[in-house]
C-alpha positions in Angstrom: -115.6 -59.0 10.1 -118.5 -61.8 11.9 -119.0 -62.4 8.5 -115.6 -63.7 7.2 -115.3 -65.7 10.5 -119.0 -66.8 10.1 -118.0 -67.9 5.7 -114.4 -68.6 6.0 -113.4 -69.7 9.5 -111.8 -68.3 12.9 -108.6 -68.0 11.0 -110.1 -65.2 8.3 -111.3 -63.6 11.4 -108.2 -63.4 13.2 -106.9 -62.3 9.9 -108.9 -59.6 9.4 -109.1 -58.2 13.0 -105.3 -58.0 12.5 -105.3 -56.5 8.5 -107.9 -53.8 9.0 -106.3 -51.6 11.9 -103.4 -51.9 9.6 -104.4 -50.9 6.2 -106.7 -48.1 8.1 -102.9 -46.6 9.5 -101.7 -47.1 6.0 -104.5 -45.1 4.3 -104.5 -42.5 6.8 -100.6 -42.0 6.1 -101.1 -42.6 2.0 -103.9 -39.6 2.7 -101.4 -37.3 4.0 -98.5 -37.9 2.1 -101.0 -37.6 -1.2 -101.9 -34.2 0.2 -98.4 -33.2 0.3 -97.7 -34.5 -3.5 -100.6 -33.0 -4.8 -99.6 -29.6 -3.5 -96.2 -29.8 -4.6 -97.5 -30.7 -8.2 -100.2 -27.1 -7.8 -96.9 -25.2 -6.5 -95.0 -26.7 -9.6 -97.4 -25.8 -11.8 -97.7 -22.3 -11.0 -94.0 -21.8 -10.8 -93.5 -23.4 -14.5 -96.9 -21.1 -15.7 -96.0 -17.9 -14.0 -92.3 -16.6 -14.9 -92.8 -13.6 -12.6 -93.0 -16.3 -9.5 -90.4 -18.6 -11.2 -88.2 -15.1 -10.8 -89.2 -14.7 -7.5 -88.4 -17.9 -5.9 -84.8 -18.0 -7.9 -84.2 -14.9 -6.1 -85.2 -16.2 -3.0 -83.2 -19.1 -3.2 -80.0 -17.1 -4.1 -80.5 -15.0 -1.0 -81.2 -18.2 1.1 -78.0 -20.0 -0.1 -76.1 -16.4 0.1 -77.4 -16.4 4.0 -76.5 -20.3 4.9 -72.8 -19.8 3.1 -72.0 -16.6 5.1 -73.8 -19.0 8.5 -71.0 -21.3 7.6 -67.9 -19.0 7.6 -69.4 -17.5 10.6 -69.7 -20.2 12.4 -66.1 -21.9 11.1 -64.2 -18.2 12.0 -65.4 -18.8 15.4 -64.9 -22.4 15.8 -61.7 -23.1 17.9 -58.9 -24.5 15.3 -58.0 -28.4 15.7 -54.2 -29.5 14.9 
């Protein structure tokens, strides 16, 4: 950072004390959310190369979406009626 105040002036200092805390807060959320991509892709991949864990997880999904619809009519049976 001395440097590029020291070649190119105070203004490519200010510059750069501004830019760098920034791009280090971008990088350290591109990190994370590259993390999360890359193990969504592994979890695809096993899912799409393993029909025994494709089976799985469609069954657990039924169950889950079984469980949230009968949430619902619960929670609509014992919500006071409007009109």
């Amino acid at each position: 950072m001395a440097a590029l105040a020291f070649l190119g002036g105070p203004w490519w200092g200010l510059a750069s004390a501004v830019a760098l805390p920034l791009l280090g807060a971008v990088a350290l959320a591109w990190t994370g959310r590259w993390r999360r991509v890359r193990e969504d892709a592994r979890l695809f991949a096993r899912v799409v190369l393993r029909p025994r864990g494709r089976d799985r997880l469609a069954e657990e999904r039924a169950r889950l979406a079984a469980e949230f619809d009968r949430a619902l009519r619960d929670m609509e049976a014992a919500a006071p009626q409007r009109g």
